[in-house]
BALOBA-1460 file (C-alpha; in Angstrom, 3 decimals):
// residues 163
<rec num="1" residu="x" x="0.000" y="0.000" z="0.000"/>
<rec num="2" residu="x" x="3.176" y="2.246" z="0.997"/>
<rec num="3" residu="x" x="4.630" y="1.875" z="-2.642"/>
<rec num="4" residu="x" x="1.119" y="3.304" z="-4.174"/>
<rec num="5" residu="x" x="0.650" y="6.094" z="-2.254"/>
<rec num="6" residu="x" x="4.572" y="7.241" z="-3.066"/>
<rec num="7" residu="x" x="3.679" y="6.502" z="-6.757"/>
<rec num="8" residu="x" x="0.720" y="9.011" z="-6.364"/>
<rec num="9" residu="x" x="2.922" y="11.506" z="-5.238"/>
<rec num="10" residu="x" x="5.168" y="11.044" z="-7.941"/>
<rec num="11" residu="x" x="2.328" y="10.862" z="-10.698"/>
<rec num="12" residu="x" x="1.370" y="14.432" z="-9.340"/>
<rec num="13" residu="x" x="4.670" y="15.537" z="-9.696"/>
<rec num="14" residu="x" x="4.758" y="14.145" z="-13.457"/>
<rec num="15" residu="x" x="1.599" y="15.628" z="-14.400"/>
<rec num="16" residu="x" x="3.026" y="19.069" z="-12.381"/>
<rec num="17" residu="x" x="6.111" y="18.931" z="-14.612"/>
<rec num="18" residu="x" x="4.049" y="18.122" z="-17.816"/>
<rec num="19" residu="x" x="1.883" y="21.039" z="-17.365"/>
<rec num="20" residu="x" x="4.863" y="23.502" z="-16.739"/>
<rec num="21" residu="x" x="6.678" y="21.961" z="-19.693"/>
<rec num="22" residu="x" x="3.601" y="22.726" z="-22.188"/>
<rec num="23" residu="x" x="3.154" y="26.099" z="-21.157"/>
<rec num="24" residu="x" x="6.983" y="26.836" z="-21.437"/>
<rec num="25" residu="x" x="6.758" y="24.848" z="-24.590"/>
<rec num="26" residu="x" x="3.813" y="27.899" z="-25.895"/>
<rec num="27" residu="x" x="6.577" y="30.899" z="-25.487"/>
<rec num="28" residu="x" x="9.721" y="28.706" z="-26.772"/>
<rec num="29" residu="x" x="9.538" y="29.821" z="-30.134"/>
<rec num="30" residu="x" x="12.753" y="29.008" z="-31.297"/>
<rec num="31" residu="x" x="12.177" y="25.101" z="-29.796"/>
<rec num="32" residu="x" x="15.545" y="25.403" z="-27.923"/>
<rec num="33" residu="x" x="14.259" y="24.565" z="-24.483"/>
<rec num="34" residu="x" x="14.599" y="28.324" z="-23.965"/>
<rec num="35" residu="x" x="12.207" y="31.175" z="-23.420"/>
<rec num="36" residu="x" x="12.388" y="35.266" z="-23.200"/>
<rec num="37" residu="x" x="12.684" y="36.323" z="-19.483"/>
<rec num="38" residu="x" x="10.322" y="38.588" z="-20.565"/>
<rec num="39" residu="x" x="7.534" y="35.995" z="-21.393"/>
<rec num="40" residu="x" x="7.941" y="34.215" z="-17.424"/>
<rec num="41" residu="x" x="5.183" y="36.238" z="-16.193"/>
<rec num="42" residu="x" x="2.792" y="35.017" z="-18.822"/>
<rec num="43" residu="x" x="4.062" y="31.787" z="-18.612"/>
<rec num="44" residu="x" x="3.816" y="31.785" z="-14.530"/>
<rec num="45" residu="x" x="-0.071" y="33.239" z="-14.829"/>
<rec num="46" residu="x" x="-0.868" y="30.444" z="-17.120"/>
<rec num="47" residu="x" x="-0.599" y="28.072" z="-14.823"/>
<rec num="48" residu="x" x="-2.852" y="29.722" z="-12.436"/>
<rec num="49" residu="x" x="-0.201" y="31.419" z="-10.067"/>
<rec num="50" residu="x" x="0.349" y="35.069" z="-9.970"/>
<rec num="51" residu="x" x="2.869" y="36.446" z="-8.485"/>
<rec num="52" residu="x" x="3.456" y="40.601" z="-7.599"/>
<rec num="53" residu="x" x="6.312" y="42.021" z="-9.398"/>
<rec num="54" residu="x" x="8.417" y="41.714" z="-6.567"/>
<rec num="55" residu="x" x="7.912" y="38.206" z="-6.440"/>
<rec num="56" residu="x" x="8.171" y="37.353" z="-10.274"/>
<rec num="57" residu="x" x="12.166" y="39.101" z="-9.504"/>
<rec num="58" residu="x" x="12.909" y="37.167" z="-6.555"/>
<rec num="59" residu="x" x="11.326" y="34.244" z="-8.962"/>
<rec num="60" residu="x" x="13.583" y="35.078" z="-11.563"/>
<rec num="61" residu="x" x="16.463" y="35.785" z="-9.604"/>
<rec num="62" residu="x" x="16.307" y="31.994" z="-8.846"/>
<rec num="63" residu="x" x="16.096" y="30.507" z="-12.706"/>
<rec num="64" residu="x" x="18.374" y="33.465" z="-14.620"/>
<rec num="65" residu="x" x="21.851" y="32.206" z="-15.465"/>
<rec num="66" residu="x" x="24.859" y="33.498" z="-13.504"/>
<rec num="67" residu="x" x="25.877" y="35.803" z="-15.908"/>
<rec num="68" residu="x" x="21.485" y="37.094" z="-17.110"/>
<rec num="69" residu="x" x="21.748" y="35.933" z="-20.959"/>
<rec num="70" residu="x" x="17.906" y="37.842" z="-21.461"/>
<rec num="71" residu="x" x="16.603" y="34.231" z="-21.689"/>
<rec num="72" residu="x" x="15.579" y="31.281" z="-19.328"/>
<rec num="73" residu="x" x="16.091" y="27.517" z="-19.729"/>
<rec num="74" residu="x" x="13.890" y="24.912" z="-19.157"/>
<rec num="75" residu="x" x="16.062" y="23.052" z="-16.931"/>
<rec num="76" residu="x" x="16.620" y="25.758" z="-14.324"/>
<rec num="77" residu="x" x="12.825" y="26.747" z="-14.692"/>
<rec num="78" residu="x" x="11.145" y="23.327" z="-14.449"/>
<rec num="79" residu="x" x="12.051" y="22.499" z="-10.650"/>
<rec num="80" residu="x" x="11.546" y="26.078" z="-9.167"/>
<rec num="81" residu="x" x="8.293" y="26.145" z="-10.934"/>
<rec num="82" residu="x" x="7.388" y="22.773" z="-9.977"/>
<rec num="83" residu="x" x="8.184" y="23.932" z="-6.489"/>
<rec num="84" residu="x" x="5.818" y="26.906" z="-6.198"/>
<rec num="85" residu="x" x="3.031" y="24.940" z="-8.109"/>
<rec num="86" residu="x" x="3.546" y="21.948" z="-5.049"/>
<rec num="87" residu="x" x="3.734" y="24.911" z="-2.677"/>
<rec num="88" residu="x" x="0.748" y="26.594" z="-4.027"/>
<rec num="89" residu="x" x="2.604" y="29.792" z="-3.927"/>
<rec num="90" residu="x" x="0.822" y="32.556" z="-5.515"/>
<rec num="91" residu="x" x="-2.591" y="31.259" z="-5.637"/>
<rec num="92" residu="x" x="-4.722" y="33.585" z="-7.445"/>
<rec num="93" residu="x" x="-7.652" y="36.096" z="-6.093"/>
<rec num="94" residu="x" x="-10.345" y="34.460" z="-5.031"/>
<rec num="95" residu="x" x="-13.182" y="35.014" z="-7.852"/>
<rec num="96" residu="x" x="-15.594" y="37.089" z="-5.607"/>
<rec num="97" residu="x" x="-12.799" y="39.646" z="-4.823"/>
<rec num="98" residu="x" x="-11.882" y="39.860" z="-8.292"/>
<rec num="99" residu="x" x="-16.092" y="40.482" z="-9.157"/>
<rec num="100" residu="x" x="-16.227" y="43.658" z="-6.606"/>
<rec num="101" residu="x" x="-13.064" y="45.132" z="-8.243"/>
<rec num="102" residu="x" x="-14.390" y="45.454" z="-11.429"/>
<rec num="103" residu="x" x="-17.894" y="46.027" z="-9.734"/>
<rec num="104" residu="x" x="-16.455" y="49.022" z="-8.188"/>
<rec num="105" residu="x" x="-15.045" y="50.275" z="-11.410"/>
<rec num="106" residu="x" x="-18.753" y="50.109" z="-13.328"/>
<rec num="107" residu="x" x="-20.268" y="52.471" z="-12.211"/>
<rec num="108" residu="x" x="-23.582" y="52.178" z="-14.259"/>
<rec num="109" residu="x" x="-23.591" y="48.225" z="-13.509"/>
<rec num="110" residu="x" x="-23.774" y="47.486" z="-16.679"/>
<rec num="111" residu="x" x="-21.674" y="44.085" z="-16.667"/>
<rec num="112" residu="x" x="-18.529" y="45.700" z="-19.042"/>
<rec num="113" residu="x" x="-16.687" y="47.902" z="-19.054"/>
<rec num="114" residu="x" x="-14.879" y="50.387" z="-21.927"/>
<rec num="115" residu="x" x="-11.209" y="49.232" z="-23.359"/>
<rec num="116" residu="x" x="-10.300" y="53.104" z="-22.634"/>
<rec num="117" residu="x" x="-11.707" y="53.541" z="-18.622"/>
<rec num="118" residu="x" x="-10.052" y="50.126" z="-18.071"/>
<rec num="119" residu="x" x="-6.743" y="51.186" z="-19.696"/>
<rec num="120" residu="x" x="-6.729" y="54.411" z="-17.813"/>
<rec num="121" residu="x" x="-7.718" y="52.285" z="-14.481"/>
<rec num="122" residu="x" x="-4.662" y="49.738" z="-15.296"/>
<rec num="123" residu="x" x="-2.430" y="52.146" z="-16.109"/>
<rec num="124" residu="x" x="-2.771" y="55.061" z="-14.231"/>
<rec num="125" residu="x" x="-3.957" y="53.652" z="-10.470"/>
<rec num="126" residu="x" x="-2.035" y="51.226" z="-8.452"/>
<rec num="127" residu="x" x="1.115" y="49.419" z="-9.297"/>
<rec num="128" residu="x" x="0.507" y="50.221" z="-13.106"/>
<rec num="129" residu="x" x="-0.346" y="47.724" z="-15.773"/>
<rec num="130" residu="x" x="2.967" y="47.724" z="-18.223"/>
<rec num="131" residu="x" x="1.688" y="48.551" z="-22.018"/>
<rec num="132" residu="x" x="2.679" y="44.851" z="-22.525"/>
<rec num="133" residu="x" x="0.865" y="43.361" z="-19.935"/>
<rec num="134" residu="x" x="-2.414" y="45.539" z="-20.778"/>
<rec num="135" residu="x" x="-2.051" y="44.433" z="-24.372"/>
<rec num="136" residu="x" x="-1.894" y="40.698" z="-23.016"/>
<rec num="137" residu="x" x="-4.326" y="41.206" z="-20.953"/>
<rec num="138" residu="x" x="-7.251" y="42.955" z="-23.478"/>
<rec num="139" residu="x" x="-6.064" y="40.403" z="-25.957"/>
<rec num="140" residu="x" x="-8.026" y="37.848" z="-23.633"/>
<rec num="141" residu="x" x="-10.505" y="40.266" z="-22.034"/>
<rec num="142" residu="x" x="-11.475" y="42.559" z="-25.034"/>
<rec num="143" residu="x" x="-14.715" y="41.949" z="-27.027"/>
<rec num="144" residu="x" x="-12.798" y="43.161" z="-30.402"/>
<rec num="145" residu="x" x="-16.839" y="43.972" z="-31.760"/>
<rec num="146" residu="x" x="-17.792" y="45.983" z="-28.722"/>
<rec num="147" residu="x" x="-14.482" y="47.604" z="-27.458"/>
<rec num="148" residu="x" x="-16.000" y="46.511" z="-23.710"/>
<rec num="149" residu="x" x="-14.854" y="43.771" z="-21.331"/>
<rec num="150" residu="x" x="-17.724" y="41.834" z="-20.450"/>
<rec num="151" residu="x" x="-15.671" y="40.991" z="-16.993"/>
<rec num="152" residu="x" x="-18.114" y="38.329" z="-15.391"/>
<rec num="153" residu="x" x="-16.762" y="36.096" z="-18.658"/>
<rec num="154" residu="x" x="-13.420" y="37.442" z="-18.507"/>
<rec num="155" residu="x" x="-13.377" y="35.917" z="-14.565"/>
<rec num="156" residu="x" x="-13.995" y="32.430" z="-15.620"/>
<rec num="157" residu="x" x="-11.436" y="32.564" z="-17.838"/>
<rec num="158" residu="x" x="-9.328" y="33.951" z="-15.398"/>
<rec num="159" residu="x" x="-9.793" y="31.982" z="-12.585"/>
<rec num="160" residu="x" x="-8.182" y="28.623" z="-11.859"/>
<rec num="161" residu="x" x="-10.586" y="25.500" z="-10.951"/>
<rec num="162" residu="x" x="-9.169" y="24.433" z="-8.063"/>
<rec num="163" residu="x" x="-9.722" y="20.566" z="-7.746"/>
């Protein structure tokens, strides 16, 4: 009975390490096992963790090379991440909190809101939205026909099922 419940623990680590490896796979465009630093944070978010920007550093602080080459391997990546995804580090808003945010910022409860008051929101309040991350981020959240975010859908994209 010992020997299965190890081999559970290991399957969950192989289907950990499979998930990190396809999501790397997504922003290694050059199929070289290596990625832009620059595309971590996307690839950290899709996997349901998300991290502050102080945190993404210290993250890549611990997978950049000794001497920073502007890209990160696989090899150093796949354990740390596997680490914080065993961890559960980073665990993402709960969906209710992230409802009243955007809530608050409707005003007319209407259920969207514009592409330009959410820019200016992003950009302007808080620790600002980078014009990168705001592009990612309206790429999946924008209705392209309306120019809204209809955020209610946008959440259940968002959010992770946690099972």
């Amino acid at each position: 009975m010992a020997e299965q419940a190890g081999n559970g623990e290991d399957d969950a680590v192989a289907e950990i390490e499979k998930k990190i490896i396809e999501a790397f796979e997504v922003f290694d465009h050059e199929c070289n096992q290596t990625v832009d630093v620059r595309e971590i944070g996307s690839i950290v978010r899709s996997l349901g963790c998300f991290p502050t920007e102080a945190e993404l550093h210290e993250l890549l602080a611990m997978v950049e090379e000794e001497e920073p080459t502007g890209y990160i391997h696989l090899e150093k990546f796949l354990p740390v991440m596997t680490k914080v995804l065993l961890d559960r580090s980073y665990r993402p808003i709960p969906e209710d909190v992230l409802l009243h945010a955007f809530e608050a910022l409707d005003e007319n409860k209407c259920g969207y809101i514009t592409k330009e008051k959410l820019v200016k929101y992003l950009t302007e309040e808080g620790e600002p939205f980078t014009q990168e991350e705001m592009e990612d981020m309206l790429s999946t959240a924008l209705d392209p026909e309306t120019n809204t975010v209809r955020y209610r859908d946008y959440i259940s994209v968002m959010t992770v099922d946690e099972t």
